[in-house]
C-alpha positions as a Markdown table, in Angstrom:
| # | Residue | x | y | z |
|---|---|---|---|---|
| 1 | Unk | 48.9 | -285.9 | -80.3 |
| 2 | Unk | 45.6 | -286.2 | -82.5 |
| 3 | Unk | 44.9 | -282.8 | -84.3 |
| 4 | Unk | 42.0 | -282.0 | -81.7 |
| 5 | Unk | 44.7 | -281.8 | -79.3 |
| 6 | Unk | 46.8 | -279.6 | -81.1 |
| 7 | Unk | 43.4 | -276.9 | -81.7 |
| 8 | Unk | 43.0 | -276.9 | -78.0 |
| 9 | Unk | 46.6 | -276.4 | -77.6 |
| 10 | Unk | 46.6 | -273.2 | -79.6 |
| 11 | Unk | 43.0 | -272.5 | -79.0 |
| 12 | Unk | 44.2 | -272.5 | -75.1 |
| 13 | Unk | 47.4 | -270.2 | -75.8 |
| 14 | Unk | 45.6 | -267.7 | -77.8 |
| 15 | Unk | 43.3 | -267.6 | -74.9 |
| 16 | Unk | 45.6 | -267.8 | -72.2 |
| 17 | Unk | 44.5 | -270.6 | -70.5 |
| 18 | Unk | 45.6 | -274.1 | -69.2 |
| 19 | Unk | 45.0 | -276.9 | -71.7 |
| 20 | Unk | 45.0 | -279.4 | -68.9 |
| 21 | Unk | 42.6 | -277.4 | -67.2 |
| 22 | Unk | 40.2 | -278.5 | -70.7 |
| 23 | Unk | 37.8 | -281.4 | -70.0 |
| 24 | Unk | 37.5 | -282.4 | -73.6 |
| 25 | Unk | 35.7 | -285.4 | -73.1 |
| 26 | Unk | 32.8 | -283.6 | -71.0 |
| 27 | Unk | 32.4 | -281.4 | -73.8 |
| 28 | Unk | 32.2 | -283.5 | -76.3 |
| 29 | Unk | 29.9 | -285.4 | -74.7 |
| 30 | Unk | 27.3 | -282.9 | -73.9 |
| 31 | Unk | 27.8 | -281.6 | -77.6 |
| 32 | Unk | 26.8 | -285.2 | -78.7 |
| 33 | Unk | 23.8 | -285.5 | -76.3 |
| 34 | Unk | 22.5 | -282.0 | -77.1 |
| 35 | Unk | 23.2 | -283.0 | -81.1 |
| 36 | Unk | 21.4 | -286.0 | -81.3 |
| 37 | Unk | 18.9 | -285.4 | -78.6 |
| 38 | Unk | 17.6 | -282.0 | -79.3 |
| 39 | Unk | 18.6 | -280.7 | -82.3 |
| 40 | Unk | 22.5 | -280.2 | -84.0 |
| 41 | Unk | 22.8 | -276.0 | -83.6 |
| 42 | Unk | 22.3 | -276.3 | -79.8 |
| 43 | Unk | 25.4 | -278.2 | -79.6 |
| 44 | Unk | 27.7 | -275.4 | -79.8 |
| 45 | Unk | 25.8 | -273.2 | -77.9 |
| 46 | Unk | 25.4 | -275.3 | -75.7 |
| 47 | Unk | 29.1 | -276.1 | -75.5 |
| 48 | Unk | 29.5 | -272.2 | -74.9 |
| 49 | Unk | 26.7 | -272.0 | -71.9 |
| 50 | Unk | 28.8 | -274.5 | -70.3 |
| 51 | Unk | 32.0 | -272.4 | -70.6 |
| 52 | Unk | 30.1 | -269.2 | -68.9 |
| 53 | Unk | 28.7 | -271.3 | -65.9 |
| 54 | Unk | 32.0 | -273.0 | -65.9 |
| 55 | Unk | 33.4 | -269.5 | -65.9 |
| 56 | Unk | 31.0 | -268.0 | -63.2 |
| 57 | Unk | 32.4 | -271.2 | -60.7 |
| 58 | Unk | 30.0 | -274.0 | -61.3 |
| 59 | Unk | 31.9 | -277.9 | -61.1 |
| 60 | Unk | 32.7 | -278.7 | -64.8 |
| 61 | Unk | 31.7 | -282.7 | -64.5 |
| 62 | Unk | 28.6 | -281.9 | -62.3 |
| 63 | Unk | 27.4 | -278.8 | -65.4 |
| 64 | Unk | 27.8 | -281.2 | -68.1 |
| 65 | Unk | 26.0 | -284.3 | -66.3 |
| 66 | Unk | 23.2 | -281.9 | -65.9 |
| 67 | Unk | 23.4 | -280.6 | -69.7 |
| 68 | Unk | 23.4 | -284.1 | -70.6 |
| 69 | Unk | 20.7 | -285.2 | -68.1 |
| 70 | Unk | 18.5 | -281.9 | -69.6 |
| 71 | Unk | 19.5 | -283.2 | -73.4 |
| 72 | Unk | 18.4 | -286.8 | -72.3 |
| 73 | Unk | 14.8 | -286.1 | -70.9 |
| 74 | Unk | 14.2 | -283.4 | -73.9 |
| 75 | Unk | 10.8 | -284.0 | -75.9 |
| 76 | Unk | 11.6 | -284.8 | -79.3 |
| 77 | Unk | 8.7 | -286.4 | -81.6 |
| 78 | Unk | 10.1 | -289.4 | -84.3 |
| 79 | Unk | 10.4 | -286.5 | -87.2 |
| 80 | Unk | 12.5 | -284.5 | -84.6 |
| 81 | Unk | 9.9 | -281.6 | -84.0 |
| 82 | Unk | 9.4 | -280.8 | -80.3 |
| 83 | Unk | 5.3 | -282.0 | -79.2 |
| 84 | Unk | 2.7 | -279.7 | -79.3 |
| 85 | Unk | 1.2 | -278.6 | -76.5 |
């Protein structure tokens, strides 16, 4: 078990929740797309908005390929500003 493992683990427990219900990997890579793509702070929150549609019954895989697909197409100048319009 890596150490990210064991957080979920515990973070599951004190939550009372499945760990193998946890798509890490999804999360992670929305996280990364949103932090590189858009800017680094929207990658938790991100990470959270996912958890409440998750939570209200959307598909886990299809929410994050949308996230991503949203993080992907975002407008982001070479400085990392968002254009002017």
């Amino acid at each position: 078990m890596t150490v990210l493992d064991d957080w979920v683990t515990a973070a599951c427990a004190e939550l009372d929740l499945d760990p193998t219900e946890v798509p890490v990997s999804s999360v992670l890579d929305v996280a990364r797309d949103v932090a590189h793509q858009v800017l680094r702070p929207g990658a938790p929150v991100t990470a959270y908005l996912l958890g409440v549609a998750v939570g209200r019954g959307a598909d886990p895989a299809a929410a994050a390929a949308r996230l991503s697909a949203l993080a992907g197409s975002w407008p982001v100048e070479l400085d990392g500003t968002v254009p002017a319009e």
